[in-house]
C-alpha positions as CSV (number, residue, x, y, z in Angstrom):
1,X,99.2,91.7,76.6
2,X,95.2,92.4,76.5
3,X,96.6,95.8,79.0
4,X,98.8,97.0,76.2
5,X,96.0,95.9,73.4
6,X,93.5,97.9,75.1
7,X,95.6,100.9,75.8
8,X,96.7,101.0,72.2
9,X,93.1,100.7,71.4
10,X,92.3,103.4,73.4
11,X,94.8,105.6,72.2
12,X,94.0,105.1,69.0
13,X,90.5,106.1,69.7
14,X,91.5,109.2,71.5
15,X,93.4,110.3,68.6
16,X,90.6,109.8,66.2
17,X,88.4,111.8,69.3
18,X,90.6,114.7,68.8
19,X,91.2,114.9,65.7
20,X,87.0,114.9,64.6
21,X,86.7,117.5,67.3
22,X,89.8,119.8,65.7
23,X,87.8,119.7,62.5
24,X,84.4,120.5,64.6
25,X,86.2,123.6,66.4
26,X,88.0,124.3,62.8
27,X,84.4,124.7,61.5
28,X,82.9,126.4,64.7
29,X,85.5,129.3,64.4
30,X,85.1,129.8,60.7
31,X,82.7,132.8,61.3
32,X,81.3,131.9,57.8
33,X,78.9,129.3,56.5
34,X,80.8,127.6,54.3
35,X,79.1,126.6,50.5
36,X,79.3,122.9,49.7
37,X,81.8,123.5,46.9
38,X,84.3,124.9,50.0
39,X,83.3,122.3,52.6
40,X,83.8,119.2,49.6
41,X,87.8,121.2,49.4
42,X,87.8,121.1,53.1
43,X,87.4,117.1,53.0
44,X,90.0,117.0,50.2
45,X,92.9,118.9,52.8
46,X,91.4,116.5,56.0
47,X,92.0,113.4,54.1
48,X,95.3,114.3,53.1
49,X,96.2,115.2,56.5
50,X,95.1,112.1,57.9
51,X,96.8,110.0,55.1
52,X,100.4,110.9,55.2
53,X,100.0,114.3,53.1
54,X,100.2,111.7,49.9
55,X,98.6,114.1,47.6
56,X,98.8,111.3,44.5
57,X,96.7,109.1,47.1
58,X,94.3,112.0,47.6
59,X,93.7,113.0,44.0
60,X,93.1,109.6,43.5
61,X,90.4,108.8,46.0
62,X,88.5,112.0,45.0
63,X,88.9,111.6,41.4
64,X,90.7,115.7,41.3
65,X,93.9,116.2,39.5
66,X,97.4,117.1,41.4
67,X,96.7,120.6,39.6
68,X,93.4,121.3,41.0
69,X,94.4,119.9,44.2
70,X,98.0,122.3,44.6
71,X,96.1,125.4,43.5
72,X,93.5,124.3,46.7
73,X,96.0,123.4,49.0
74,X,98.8,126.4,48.0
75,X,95.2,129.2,48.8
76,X,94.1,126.7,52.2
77,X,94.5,129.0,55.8
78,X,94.1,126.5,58.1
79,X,92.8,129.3,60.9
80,X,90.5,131.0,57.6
81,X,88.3,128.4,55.9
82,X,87.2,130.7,53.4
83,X,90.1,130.6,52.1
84,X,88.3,127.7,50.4
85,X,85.8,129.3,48.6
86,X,86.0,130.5,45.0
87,X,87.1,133.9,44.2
88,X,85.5,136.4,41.8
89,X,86.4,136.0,38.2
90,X,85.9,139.8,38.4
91,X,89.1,141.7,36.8
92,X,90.8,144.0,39.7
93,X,91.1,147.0,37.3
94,X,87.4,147.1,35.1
95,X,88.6,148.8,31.8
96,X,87.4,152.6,32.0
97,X,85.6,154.1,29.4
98,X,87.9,155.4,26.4
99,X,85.2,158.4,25.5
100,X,84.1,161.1,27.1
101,X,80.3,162.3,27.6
102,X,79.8,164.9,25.4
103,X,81.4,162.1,22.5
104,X,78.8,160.2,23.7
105,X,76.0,162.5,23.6
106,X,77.2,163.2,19.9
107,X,76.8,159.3,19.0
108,X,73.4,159.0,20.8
109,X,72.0,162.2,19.0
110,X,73.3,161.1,15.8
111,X,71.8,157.5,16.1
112,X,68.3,158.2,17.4
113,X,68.5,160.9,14.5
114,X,69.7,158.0,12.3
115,X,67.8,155.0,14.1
116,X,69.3,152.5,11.5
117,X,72.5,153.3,10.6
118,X,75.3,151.5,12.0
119,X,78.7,152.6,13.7
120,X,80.6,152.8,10.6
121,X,78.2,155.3,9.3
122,X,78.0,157.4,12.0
123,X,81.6,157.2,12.6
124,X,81.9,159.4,9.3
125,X,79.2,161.7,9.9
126,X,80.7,162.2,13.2
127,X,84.6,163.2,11.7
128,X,82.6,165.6,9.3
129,X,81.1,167.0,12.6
130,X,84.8,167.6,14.2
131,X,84.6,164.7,16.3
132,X,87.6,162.1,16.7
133,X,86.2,159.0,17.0
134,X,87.2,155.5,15.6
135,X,84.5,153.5,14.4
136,X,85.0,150.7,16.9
137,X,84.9,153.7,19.5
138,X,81.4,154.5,18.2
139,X,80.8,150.9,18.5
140,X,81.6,150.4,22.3
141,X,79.7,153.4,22.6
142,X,76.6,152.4,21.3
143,X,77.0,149.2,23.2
144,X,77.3,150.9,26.4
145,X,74.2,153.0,25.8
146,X,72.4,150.0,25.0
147,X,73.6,148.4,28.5
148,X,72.7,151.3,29.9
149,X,68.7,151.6,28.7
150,X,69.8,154.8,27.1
151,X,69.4,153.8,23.6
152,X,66.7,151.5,22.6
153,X,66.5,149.8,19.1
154,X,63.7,150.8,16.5
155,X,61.1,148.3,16.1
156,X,61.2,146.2,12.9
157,X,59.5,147.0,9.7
158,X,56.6,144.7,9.7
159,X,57.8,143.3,5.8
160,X,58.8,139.8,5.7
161,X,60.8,137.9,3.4
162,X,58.6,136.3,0.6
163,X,59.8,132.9,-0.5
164,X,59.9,132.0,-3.8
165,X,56.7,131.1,-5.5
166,X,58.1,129.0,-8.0
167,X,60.8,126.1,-7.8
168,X,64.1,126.6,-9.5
169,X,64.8,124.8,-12.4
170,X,68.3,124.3,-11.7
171,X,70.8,123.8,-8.5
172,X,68.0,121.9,-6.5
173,X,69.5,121.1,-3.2
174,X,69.5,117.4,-2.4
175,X,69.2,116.0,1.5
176,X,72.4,115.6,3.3
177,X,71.6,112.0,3.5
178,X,71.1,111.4,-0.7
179,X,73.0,108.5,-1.9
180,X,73.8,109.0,-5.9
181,X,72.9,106.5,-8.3
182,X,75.0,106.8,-10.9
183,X,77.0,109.6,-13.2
184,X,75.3,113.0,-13.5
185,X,73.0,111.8,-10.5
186,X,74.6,114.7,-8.2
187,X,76.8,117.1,-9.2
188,X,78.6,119.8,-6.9
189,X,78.8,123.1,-8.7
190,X,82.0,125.7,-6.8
191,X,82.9,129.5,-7.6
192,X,86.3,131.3,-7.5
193,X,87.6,134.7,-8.1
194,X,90.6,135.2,-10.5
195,X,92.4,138.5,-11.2
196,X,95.2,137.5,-14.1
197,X,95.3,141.5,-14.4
198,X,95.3,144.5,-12.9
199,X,91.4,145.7,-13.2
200,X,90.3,142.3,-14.7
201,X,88.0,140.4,-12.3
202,X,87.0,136.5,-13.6
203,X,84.9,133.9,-12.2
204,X,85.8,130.3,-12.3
205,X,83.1,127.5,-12.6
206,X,84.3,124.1,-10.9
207,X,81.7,121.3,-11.6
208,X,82.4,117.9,-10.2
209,X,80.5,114.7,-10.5
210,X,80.1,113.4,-7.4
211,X,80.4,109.4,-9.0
212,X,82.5,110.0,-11.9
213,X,85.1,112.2,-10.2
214,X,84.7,114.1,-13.9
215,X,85.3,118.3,-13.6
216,X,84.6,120.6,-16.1
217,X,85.7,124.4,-15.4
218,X,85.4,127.5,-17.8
219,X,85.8,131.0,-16.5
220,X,83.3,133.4,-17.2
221,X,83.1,137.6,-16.5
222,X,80.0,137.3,-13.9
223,X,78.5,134.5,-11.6
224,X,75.1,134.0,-11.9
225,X,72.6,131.5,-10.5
226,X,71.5,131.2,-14.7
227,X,75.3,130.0,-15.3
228,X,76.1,128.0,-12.6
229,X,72.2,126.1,-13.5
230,X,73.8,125.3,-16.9
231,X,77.2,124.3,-15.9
């Protein structure tokens, strides 16, 4: 009995012998250094080798799911271990450009004569010119000259906003946090458009109190910040 023990002992251990040193040759013959992302993939397809090919077993033991595991296993070349590796999110076909360079030399001249104006202006000056262009083909355009270095935005105007020197008197903002007290402690104040007509433009005033749940809405020809203060 301790004969056959042994034996099966030491078959067992050749087995395990020939099997680390398969995966050593396997790595030996790669002819790549393989990253950690592709040798942590590697360890996934070992495993499920050596367990049976249970892939529910192996997505369990490395925390993976089945999908992530199939797409792994369906790319794995046993005899090419980069296989392994990620591929480029790169498109095959890169979209060519849907212009041509003297249309481009037409929206480059235009802008640096224009340094502020926008594509939709310069698609108009450039139909007036005999030029068909769309205005979101003026806007790739620019874009790619930007990419490029070829077109550089102006520098800002060194005016800044001014803030108001004086508080309002009306629609003060409360914090986010503010708990109201009681009625006519907060009071949300709303604007709509309304065209009964043909040609007739109105603008409805929606004031709610935040406690009372009590609206009051009139409808007025203009919105102002004076007449939404005294709703």
């Amino acid at each position: 009995m301790a004969q056959v023990n042994l034996g099966r002992y030491a078959g067992s251990n050749l087995h395990m012998v020939g099997a680390m040193l398969a995966k050593t040759r396997q790595l030996a013959h790669a002819g790549v250094e393989l990253s950690r992302e592709a040798r942590k993939r590697l360890q996934w397809m070992d495993w499920y080798r050596d367990h049976g090919e249970n892939a529910r077993l192996t997505c369990r033991h490395f925390g993976i799911s089945q999908d992530t595991f199939y797409t792994w296993w369906r790319r794995y070349n046993p005899r090419a271990l980069g296989s392994l590796e990620a591929r480029s999110s790169r498109p095959r076909r890169v979209r060519q450009p849907t212009w041509t360079a003297e249309q481009a030399r037409a929206v480059l001249g235009l802008r640096e004569r224009y340094p502020r104006w926008g594509k939709d202006k310069l698609a108009v000056l450039l139909e007036r010119e005999g030029w068909q262009v769309s205005v979101s083909m003026v806007g790739r355009v620019l874009r790619h000259l930007k990419e490029r270095g070829v077109l550089r935005e102006p520098p800002r105007s060194g005016v800044a906003a001014q803030r108001r020197s004086r508080p309002r008197p009306y629609a003060v903002r409360k914090p986010k946090e503010y708990q109201p007290q009681g009625p006519g402690d907060l009071v949300q104040v709303d604007t709509l458009e309304l065209r009964p007509l043909p040609g007739v433009l109105l603008k409805q005033f929606t004031a709610r109190d935040v406690v009372s749940r009590w609206d009051v809405i009139e409808a007025h020809s203009r919105a102002t910040a004076s007449l939404a203060g005294s709703r």
